[in-house]
C-alpha positions in Angstrom: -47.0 0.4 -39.3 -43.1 0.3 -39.1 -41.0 -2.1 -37.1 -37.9 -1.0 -35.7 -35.3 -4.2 -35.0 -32.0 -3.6 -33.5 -29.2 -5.0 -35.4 -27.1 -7.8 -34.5 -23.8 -5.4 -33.6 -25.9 -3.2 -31.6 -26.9 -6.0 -29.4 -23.6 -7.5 -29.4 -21.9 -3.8 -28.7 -24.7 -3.3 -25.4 -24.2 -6.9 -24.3 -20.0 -6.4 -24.4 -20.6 -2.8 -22.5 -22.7 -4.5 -19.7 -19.7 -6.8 -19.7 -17.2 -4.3 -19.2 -19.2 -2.4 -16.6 -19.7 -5.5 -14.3 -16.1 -6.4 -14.7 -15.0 -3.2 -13.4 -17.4 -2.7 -10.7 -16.4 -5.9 -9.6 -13.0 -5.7 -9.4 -12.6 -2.0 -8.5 -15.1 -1.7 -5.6 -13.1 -3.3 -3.2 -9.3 -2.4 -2.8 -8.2 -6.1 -1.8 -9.5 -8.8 0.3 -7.9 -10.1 3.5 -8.9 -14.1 4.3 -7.7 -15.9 7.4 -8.4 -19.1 8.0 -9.8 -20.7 11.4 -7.8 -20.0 14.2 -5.6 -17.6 11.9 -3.4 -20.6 11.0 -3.1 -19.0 7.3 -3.4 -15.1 6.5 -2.9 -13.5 3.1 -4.2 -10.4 0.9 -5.3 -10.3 -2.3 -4.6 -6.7 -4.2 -3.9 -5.8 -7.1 -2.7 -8.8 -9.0 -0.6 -9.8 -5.8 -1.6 -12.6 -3.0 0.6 -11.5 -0.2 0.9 -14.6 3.0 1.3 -12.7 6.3 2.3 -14.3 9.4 1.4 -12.0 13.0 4.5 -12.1 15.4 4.1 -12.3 19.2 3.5 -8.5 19.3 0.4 -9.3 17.6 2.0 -7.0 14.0 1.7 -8.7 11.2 4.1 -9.5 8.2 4.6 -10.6 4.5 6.4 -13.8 4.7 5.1 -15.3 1.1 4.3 -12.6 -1.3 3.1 -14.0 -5.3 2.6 -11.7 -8.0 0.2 -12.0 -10.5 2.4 -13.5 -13.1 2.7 -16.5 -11.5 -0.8 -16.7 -10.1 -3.6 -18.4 -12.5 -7.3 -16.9 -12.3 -10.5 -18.3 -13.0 -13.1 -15.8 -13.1 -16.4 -16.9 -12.4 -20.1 -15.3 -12.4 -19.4 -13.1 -9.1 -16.2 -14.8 -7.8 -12.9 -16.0 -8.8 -10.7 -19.6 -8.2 -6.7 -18.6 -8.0 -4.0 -21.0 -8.1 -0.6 -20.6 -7.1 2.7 -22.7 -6.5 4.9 -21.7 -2.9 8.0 -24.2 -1.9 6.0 -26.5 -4.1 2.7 -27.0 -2.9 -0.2 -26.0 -4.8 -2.5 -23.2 -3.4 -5.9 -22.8 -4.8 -8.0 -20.3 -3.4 -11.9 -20.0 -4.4 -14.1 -17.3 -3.3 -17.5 -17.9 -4.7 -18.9 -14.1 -4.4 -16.7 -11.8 -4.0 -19.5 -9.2 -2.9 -21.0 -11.5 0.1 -18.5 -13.6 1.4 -19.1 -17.2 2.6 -17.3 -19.0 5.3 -19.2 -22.2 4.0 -18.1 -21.4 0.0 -15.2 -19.6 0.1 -12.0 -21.8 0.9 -7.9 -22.7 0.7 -7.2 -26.0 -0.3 -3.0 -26.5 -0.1 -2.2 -29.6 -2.5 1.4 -31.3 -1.3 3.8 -32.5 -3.9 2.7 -36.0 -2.7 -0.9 -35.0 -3.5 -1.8 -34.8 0.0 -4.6 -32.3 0.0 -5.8 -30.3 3.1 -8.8 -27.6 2.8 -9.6 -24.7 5.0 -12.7 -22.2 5.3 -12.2 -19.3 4.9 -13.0 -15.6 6.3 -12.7 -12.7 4.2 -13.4 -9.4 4.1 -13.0 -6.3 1.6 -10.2 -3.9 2.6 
């Protein structure tokens, strides 16, 4: 009676393809995410590598009036979410959604760090786009 094993690279090789394939189904299932926070006091859109702060005028349209690209953005992938810090007029900005499939206003949150190291977090809301 033979035994068949499965070498070391082939398990390697299937485990790095199942890697690959959640990492783009991830990623490339939604176009970008819009978050606000309560009341709307912070709005901004994550696509494509970009994290784009939008401010509504009194018309109710809304406007980029922070836009960071992804050079100067840091990412943390986790399991099924991702952290993402970033630096505007010198406060840090870190933003952590904890599934990026089922979104969580009890998880998912902004936390704005001041140059004094005041730090104030907000819930957040988000939604695929």
């Amino acid at each position: 009676m033979k035994q068949k094993t499965l070498s070391l690279s082939t398990i390697l090789g299937f485990l790095g393809l199942l890697m690959v394939i959640h990492t783009f189904s991830s990623h490339a299932a939604s176009g970008g995410i819009e978050c606000k926070t309560s009341f709307g006091e912070k709005t901004f859109l994550i696509e494509d590598g970009r994290i784009s702060f939008q401010k509504e005028d009194l018309s109710g349209n809304s406007r980029s009036i922070s836009s960071v690209s992804g050079e100067s953005v840091r990412t943390q992938t986790k399991h099924l979410g991702f952290s993402k810090t970033l630096y505007i007029d010198g406060h840090k900005h870190k933003i952590n959604i904890q599934n990026a499939q089922d979104f969580s206003d009890v998880n998912d949150y902004l936390s704005i760090t001041s140059p004094k190291g005041h730090e104030m977090t907000y819930p957040l809301t988000c939604q695929s786009v």
